[in-house]
Each structure stands twice: as structure tokens, then as C-alpha cells.
N, C-alpha and C positions, 0 to 999 in steps of 0.2 A: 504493500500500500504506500510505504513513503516514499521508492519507487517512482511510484507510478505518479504520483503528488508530484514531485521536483520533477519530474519529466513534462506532463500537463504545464506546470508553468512556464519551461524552458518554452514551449510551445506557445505562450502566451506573448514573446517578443514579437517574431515574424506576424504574429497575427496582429499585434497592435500597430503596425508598422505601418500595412495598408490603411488603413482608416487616420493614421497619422500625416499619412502625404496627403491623400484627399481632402483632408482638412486644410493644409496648406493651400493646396491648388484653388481652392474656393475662390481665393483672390483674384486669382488671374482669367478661373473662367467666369466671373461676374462680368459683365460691358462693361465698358466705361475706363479710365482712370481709376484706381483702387480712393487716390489721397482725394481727386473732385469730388465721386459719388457721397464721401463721408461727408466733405465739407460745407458741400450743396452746392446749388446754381450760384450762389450769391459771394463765392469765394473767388479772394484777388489769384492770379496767378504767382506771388510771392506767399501767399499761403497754402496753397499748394505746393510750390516748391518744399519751402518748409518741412512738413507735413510729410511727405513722400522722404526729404532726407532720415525725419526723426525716426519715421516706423522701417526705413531702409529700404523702401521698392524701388530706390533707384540703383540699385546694387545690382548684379545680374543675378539670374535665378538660384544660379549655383552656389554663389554666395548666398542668397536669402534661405533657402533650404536649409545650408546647413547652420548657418546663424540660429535658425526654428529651433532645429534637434540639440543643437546645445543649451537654448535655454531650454526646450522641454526636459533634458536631465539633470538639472536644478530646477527643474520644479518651476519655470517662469513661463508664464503663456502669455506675458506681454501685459499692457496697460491700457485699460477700457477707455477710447477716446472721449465718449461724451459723460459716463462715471469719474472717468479722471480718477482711478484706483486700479489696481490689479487686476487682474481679472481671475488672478483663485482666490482674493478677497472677496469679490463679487458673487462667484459660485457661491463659496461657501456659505455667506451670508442669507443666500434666499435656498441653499441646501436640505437646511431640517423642514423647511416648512412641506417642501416637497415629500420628503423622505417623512414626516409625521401623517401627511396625506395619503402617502402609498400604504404605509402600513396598517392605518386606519379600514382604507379600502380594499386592502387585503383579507384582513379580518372578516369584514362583510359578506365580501367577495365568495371567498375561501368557503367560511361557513353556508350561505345560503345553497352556493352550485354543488357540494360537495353533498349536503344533504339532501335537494333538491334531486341529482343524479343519480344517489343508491337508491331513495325509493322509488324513482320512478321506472328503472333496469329491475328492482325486486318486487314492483307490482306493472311486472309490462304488459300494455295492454287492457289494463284498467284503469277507471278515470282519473287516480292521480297520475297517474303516465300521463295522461293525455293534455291535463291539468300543466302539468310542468315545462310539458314540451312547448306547448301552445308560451307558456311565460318565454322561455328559452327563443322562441324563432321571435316574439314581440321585442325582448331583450337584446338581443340581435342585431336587430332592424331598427329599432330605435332610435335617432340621436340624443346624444349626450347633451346637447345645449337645448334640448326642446326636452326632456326628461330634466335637467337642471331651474327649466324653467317653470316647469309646474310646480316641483316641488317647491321653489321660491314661493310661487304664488299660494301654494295651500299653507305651508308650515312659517311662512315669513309676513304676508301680507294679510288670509284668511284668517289661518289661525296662527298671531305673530309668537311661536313660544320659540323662534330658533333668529338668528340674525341674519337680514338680508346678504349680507356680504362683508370682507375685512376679515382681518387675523388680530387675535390677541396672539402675544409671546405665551408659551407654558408656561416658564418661571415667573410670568408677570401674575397671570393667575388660569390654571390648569384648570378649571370649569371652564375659565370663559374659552380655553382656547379649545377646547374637543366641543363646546355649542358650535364655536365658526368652522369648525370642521367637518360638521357631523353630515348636513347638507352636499357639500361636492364628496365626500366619502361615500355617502349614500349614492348619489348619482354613479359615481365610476365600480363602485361597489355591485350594485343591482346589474348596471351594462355588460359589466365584466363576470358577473354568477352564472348569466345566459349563457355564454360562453363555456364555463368551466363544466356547467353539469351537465351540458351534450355531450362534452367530452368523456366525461365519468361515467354517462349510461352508457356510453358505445363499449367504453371498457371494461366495467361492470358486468353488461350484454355478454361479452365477449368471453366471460373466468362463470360465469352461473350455469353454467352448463356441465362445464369439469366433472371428472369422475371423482376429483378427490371433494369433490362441494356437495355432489349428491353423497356420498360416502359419511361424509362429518353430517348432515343432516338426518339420515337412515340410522345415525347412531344417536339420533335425539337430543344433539347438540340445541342449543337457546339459539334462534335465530340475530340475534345480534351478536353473540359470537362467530356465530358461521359468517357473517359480514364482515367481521372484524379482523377475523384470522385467518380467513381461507378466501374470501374473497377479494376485500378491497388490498389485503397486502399484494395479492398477486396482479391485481391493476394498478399497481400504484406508477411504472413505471411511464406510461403516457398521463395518468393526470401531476405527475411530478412537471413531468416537461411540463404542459398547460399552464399550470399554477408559475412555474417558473417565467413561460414567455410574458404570461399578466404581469408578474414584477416586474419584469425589465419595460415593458412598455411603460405603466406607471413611474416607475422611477426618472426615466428620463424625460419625465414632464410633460401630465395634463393640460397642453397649452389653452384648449379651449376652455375647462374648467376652471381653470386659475386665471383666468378672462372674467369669466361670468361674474364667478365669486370675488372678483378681486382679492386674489391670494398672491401677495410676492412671491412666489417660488420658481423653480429652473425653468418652467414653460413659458410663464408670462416674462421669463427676464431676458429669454432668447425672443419670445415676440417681439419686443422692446429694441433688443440689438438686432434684428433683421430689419425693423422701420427703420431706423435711426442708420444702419451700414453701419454698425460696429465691427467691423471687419474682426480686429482681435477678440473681442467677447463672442462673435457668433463661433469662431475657432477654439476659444475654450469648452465653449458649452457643446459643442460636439462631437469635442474629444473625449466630455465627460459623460456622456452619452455612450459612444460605442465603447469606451472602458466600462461602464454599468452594466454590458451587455455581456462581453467579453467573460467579465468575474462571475456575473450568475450564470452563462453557459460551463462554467467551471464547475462553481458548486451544485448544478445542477450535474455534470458529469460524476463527480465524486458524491453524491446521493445516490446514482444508478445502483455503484457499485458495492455501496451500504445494504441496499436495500433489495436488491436481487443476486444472489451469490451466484448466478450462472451468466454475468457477466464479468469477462477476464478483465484482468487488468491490464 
């Protein structure tokens, strides 16, 4: 196993590599001037100049590249032109609120599809099956910003017991901040259950048939252990992935939800630098993007292997 660890992450350079130049190249394949489109229509040509020396696009590529990879291995992604900070001070700053989001919506998420799924594969063909599915293709199909907006309008304006939108800090006070959450959680949570518990009946579907399922059940097994220990451990392998791609898609930021809601976090703060042509911030937040991706297809790989012993390492 620790093998196999330190090998998977040797494996994680070349991989981080391609989505590292792509990130670069952003610049060049954007039209325009990289230093005009930042500065707008209404910039002198000496600030442009400027501008083009300080951030180095007058360098040739070869030089800017690797200028890039040097600060990427100190840890420097450059300086948000119109934040006028860092740009992993930037990240990080509107970081938790994302990552408090995801995990909140995960929770939801998780629970509803996961339950939703077993019973409706353990009563299939009866109307909670039908019940569920019928949720699952609505959930689906749904948008996210017209699901966001309803619920505004029942739990925010009908009946006001939740806030229309904004973030409190946790530490400023941890009630107020899971109220302003609970709203776009709910939303991406519900959208995203649709999802997971299709997934789970298919694979459910798939292990209830087993001779070892009929087996532990002929011997009078509790039917919620037969689900527990014979069944869903042996599906767990595709709703692992599932559950897994729902994280990373959340994680790297609910743009249109953290819109709605006005929640500062990594979505709305890449909306933000794509208006504005923050060239460097839109290259942070994309690199921190396909790194979020990267690490949970990892720890999603080294769960495989936890969790079904007939995968080698």
C-alpha cells in the first residue's frame, strides 16, 4: 500500500503539468493585448506599456513560461491586478466559505441520494421506486438558479425564517453562519441527491441479485443488514466515484449559486476575475480547480483499494 501511495503521487506531477501550461496559455489564447483587455478601452498606451512590463508579457514566451513554473514552486501565482493582493491570499480568503458550502451540500446531498437509491433498487418497481425516480429525473433537469429561486421565495420572503442572501463568518457566530448557508446547501444538495441515487439504484440493481444476497437473506439475516453488509458494501465502488465527482465539482465552485446567494467564495470570485480580465486570478483559481480534482481522483483511487480487496494495487 505505501507503494502504491508514493507511486500514485509521483504520478500526480506529469499530471498536474498539463492543466499547469493550459493555465498559462489562457493568456495568449484570449484576443486582444493581455495588459489593454485588463486595463480597458480607456487606457493611455504608456499604461499599457507599463502594465505589460510589470506582469512580463513583453518577455518572449519562453521566458514567461518558465518565469510561471518558478514562481509556481514557491508557491507564487502572481498578484491580483484589480484586488491588488496575491492571488493565494485571494483564494484563500473566499476558500472556507466554498469548502463550508461543499460540505454542507455534501451532507445533504450524500444522505438524501444514498437513501433515496437503496430503497428504491430494494423496493423496485413499487411506488416508492417510482416515487424516487420520478424526484431523480425532476432533480436532474432542474436548474439550480430556478430551484435557488423558489426556495428564496418560500423560506426567505413567504415564510422569512432563513436569510435572503450574504454570509456570516463561523467564528463570528456559527448559527448565523449554517442559516446563510443552509439555503444554496439545500439547493446544490437536492440537485446533486438526483444524481447520486440513480447512481446507487443502478448499482444496488446490479449486487441484489447475487447468490451471496439471496444466501444471507435464506438464512434470515435482518434486512438492513443484508443492505449493509452484502449489499451496498459491494456497490460501493461506482457510488464512491459518484459521490466523489459531486465533490470535486462543488468544491471548485458553485459559480451560479454563490451568485444568487451572494456568497464570496471561489465561484463568484472567478466570476468576478473573468469580468474584470484578471488574467492572474483567473490562473490561480484554475489551477486550484484542476488541483481539487486531481487530489480527490487520488483519494478517490486509494478508497477503491480500501474498500474492495480484488483491486491490485
Amino acid at each position: 500500500m505505501p507503494s502504491y501511495i508514493a507511486k500514485r503521487l509521483l504520478q500526480l506531477i506529469p499530471t498536474m503539468l498539463i492543466p499547469t501550461v493550459i493555465v498559462f496559455l489562457l493568456i495568449f489564447l484570449s484576443p486582444g493585448d493581455p495588459a489593454s483587455v485588463m486595463l480597458g478601452s480607456d487606457a493611455t498606451p504608456e499604461q499599457v506599456a507599463e502594465l505589460s512590463s510589470k506582469m512580463g508579457y513583453d518577455k518572449p514566451v519562453i521566458v514567461q513560461i518558465g518565469n510561471w513554473f518558478a514562481r509556481l514552486v514557491h508557491g507564487d501565482l502572481g498578484t491580483s491586478i484589480f484586488l491588488d493582493q496575491p492571488v493565494t491570499q485571494a483564494i484563500a480568503e473566499h476558500l472556507g466559505i466554498t469548502i463550508a458550502l461543499t460540505l454542507f451540500a455534501m451532507v445533504i446531498a450524500t444522505t438524501i441520494g444514498v437513501t433515496l437509491g437503496v430503497l428504491s433498487a430494494t423496493n423496485h418497481g413499487k411506488p416508492i421506486d417510482q416515487i424516487s425516480m420520478v424526484f431523480s429525473i425532476i432533480g436532474v433537469s432542474m436548474p439550480e438558479f430556478w430551484l435557488a429561486l423558489n426556495l428564496m421565495l418560500v423560506f426567505a420572503v413567504m415564510i422569512p425564517v432563513l436569510p435572503l442572501g450574504g454570509y456570516i463568518p463561523f467564528f463570528q457566530n456559527p448559527l448565523g453562519s449554517l442559516r446563510t448557508l443552509l439555503l444554496p446547501a439545500l439547493t446544490l444538495g437536492i440537485t446533486q441527491a438526483a444524481f447520486i441515487a440513480r447512481m446507487v439504484r443502478s448499482s444496488v440493481l446490479e449486487v441484489i441479485d447475487h447468490e451471496y444476497v439471496r444466501t444471507a437473506i435464506a438464512k434470515g439475516a435482518p434486512n438492513g443488514r443484508v443492505v449493509r453488509k452484502h449489499i451496498l458494501k459491494n456497490a460501493m465502488v461506482p457510488i464512491v466515484t459518484v459521490v466523489g465527482m459531486t465533490f470535486s465539482v462543488l468544491l471548485g465552485g458553485a459559480v451560479v449559486i454563490e451568485m444568487v446567494f451572494n456568497l464570496p467564495g471561489i465561484g463568484r470570485l472567478l466570476m468576478n476575475a473573468v469580468m474584470r480580465r484578471d488574467y492572474p486570478l483567473i490562473q490561480g483559481i484554475v489551477l486550484y480547480i484542476a488541483l481539487a480534482y486531481i487530489i480527490i481522483n487520488l483519494i478517490i483511487d486509494l478508497i477503491y483499494v480500501y474498500i474492495d480487496p480484488r483491486i491490485k494495487y
